[in-house]
Phi, psi and omega in degrees: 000315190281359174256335180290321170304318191286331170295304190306290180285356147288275206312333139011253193314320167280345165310289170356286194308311174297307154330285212275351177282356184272338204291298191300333196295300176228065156332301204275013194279145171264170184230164177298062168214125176301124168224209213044017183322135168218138163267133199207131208279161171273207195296300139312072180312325189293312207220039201191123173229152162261164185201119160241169185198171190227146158194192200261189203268021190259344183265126195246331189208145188191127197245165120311071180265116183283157149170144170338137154323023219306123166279041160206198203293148203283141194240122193282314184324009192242314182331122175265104146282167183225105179303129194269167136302118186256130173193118168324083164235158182255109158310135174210119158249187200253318174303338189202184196275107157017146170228105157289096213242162177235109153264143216229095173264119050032080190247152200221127177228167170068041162275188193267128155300149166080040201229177178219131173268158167206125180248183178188164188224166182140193182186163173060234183250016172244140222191138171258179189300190191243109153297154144243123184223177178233110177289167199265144202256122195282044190247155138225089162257175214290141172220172167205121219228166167260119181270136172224141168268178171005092176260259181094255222222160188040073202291286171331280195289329201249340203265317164320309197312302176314319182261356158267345153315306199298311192290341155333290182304285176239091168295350171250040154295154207281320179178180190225144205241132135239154204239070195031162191083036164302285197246190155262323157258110175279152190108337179312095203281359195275347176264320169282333136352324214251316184289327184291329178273328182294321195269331185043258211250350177309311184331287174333279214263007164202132164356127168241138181244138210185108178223157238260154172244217175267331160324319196275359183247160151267108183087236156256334242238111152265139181343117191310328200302335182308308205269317190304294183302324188210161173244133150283158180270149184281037201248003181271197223283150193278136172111335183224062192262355151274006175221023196214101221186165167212177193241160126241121177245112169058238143296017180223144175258105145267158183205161199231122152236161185307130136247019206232316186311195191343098180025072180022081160061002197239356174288118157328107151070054143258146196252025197299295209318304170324305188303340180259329176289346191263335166292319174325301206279317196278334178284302209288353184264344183254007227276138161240016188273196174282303196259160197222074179264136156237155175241160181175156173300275167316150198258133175294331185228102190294113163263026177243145180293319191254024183221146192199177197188053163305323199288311179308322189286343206282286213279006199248299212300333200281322191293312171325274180322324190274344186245017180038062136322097195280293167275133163250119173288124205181163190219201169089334185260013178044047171193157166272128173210138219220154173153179215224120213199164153188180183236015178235106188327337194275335185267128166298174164257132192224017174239121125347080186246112150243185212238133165199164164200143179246020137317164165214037163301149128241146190237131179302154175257167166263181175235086188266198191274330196252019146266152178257330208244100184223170168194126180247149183048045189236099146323065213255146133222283003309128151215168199239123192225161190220119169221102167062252183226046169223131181243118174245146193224129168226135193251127211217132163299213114312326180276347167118350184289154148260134192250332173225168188168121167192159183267137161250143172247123154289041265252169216312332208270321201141326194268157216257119149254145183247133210223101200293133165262150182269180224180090192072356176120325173319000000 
């Protein structure tokens, strides 16, 4: 009898187990009801947003439906549709079990500036909730957009906190930039899971801006979820149009380059680099905006003691330094750090380079010469707002404190004063 009781309560308890590890395993599975909704600006930040979704292989076509904002219930019969592109891929890592998919991208071109919008994405009797966004106004009056380093690990429970912190703080932000390391393994879609639920409908209703870290790659190989899962706008150097790009939003050119590709930069006869400096040179020659923010992973100037990056400074700093680039936006070293730095004796330092990271992998910092500014074991987000020839930058915790803040002011020639804000008083 007590073996038999004892036999009863094993198989229990191992049902149990296998149960909630199959239930958790598919979590990440998809269904006919559209999820992962994302927003990503088009070609034309004024007059154009990209939009992707997933669904399971049973939704074969799927659209889009549009319409002005209504202040009261919505009347779909106003609705403009868009039939979306549908194309079949498998996520496959060797840790979980294969995800078999439809994903469905949706560019929307010829809106109004300036219009505030509400979309769905779906078919049949499967329909995601009704979004709402705004396009951008063909001015340049004042925006603002948010930056995060690294969320990269224990994504869901912790790293959420942070970016719903962020969107708490300005829900109308213009978009929200990562500075790569978006997951920890790439291919894992059960980690891009994690990312998708932390953000849900924020994703949906403001612009996501995004360039790759060493994390977002396998190998050489970047993470598919980059060409599937989203669209970036398509306008870099061929061979890397899903991580190497630029946005022009009102009076600033952002531009995102790969440092993360052939093994960050350092592969023998790899040809990323020749391609981004000369796409570099050719976006920044042509440039008509005031402001000039780039983003890339590696941080050009480190705040851990046992980390440097010259080779990014050796083929970048010089293109930087020459079109008077203002800001570099950067992740990777999981601490913070801020400051003004060049490697060329003949130069004042005339670029804003920080280090960030919002995650809570954390690494200690150092105390080298070209931060003004450090933090360790800190949660951060930013935000950056540009009105006319003043850029204000804020480091904000997870709890909502400020931790860094200073002003760049432009003046009639071009040139930048950095003008420091206390902080607690300090």
């Amino acid at each position: 009898m007590i073996y038999k009781t004892f036999r009863i309560t094993c198989s229990v308890w191992i049902f149990s187990i296998l149960f909630v590890s199959f239930v958790y395993a598919q979590r990440n599975m998809p269904g006919p009801f559209p999820d992962r909704v994302i927003m990503a600006h088009g070609e034309d930040a004024e007059t154009s947003v990209s939009i992707t979704w997933r669904t399971d292989t049973s939704i074969s076509e799927a659209f889009l439906e549009l319409q002005y904002s209504p202040a009261g219930p919505i009347p779909k019969a106003q609705s403009k549709s868009y039939k979306a592109e549908t194309r079949y891929f498998v996520y496959e890592h060797t840790a979980e079990p294969s995800v078999e998919v439809h994903q469905h991208l949706c560019v929307v071109e010829q809106l109004s500036p300036d219009s505030r919008y509400i979309y769905r994405v779906g078919s049949g009797d499967y329909w995601s909730e009704w979004f709402e966004f705004s396009t951008v106004a063909a001015d340049e009056s004042k925006f603002s957009f948010l930056y995060f380093g690294d969320p990269q690990a224990d994504i869901r429970s912790q790293w959420s906190r942070v970016l719903r912190s962020a969107y708490r703080y300005n829900p109308e932000a213009a978009f929200m930039l990562y500075a790569g390391d978006l997951i920890n393994t790439a291919g894992r879609d059960t980690q891009w899971h994690e990312w998708f639920e932390a953000g849900n409908f924020i994703y949906a209703s403001t612009p996501q801006v995004m360039t790759p870290g060493n994390h977002d790659y396998q190998g050489l190989v970047l993470d598919p979820h980059w060409e599937y899962a989203f669209r970036m706008p398509r306008n870099g150097p061929e061979g890397l149009k899903e991580s190497c790009f630029f946005i022009d939003y009102k009076n600033l050119k952002l531009i995102s380059i790969d440092t993360s590709v052939d093994n960050e930069l350092r592969l023998e006869g790899g040809t990323a680099i020749k391609k981004q400096q000369d796409w570099l040179d050719s976006v920044l020659s042509t440039n008509t905006k005031k402001w000039v923010i780039l983003t890339t992973h590696l941080p050009f100037y480190s705040p851990k003691e046992s980390r440097d990056n010259v080779h990014i400074r050796k083929n970048f700093q010089p293109i930087l330094e020459k079109y008077g680039v203002d800001m570099v936006l950067t992740g990777h070293d999981h601490s913070y750090g801020r400051g003004m730095a060049t490697d060329n004796p003949d130069k004042a330092p005339s670029i804003v380079y920080v280090v960030s990271v919002s995650g809570p992998k954390m690494y200690d910092a150092g105390d080298k010469d070209w931060m003004v500014v450090k933090g360790v074991y800190t949660k951060l987000f930013h935000e950056i707002t540009i009105d006319g020839n003043e850029l204000v930058f804020k480091g904000i915790t997870a709890n909502g404190e400020l931790f860094d803040h200073f002003h760049i002011v432009k003046d009639k020639k071009g040139k930048n004063q950095i003008i420091e804000k206390l902080v607690n008083g300090e």
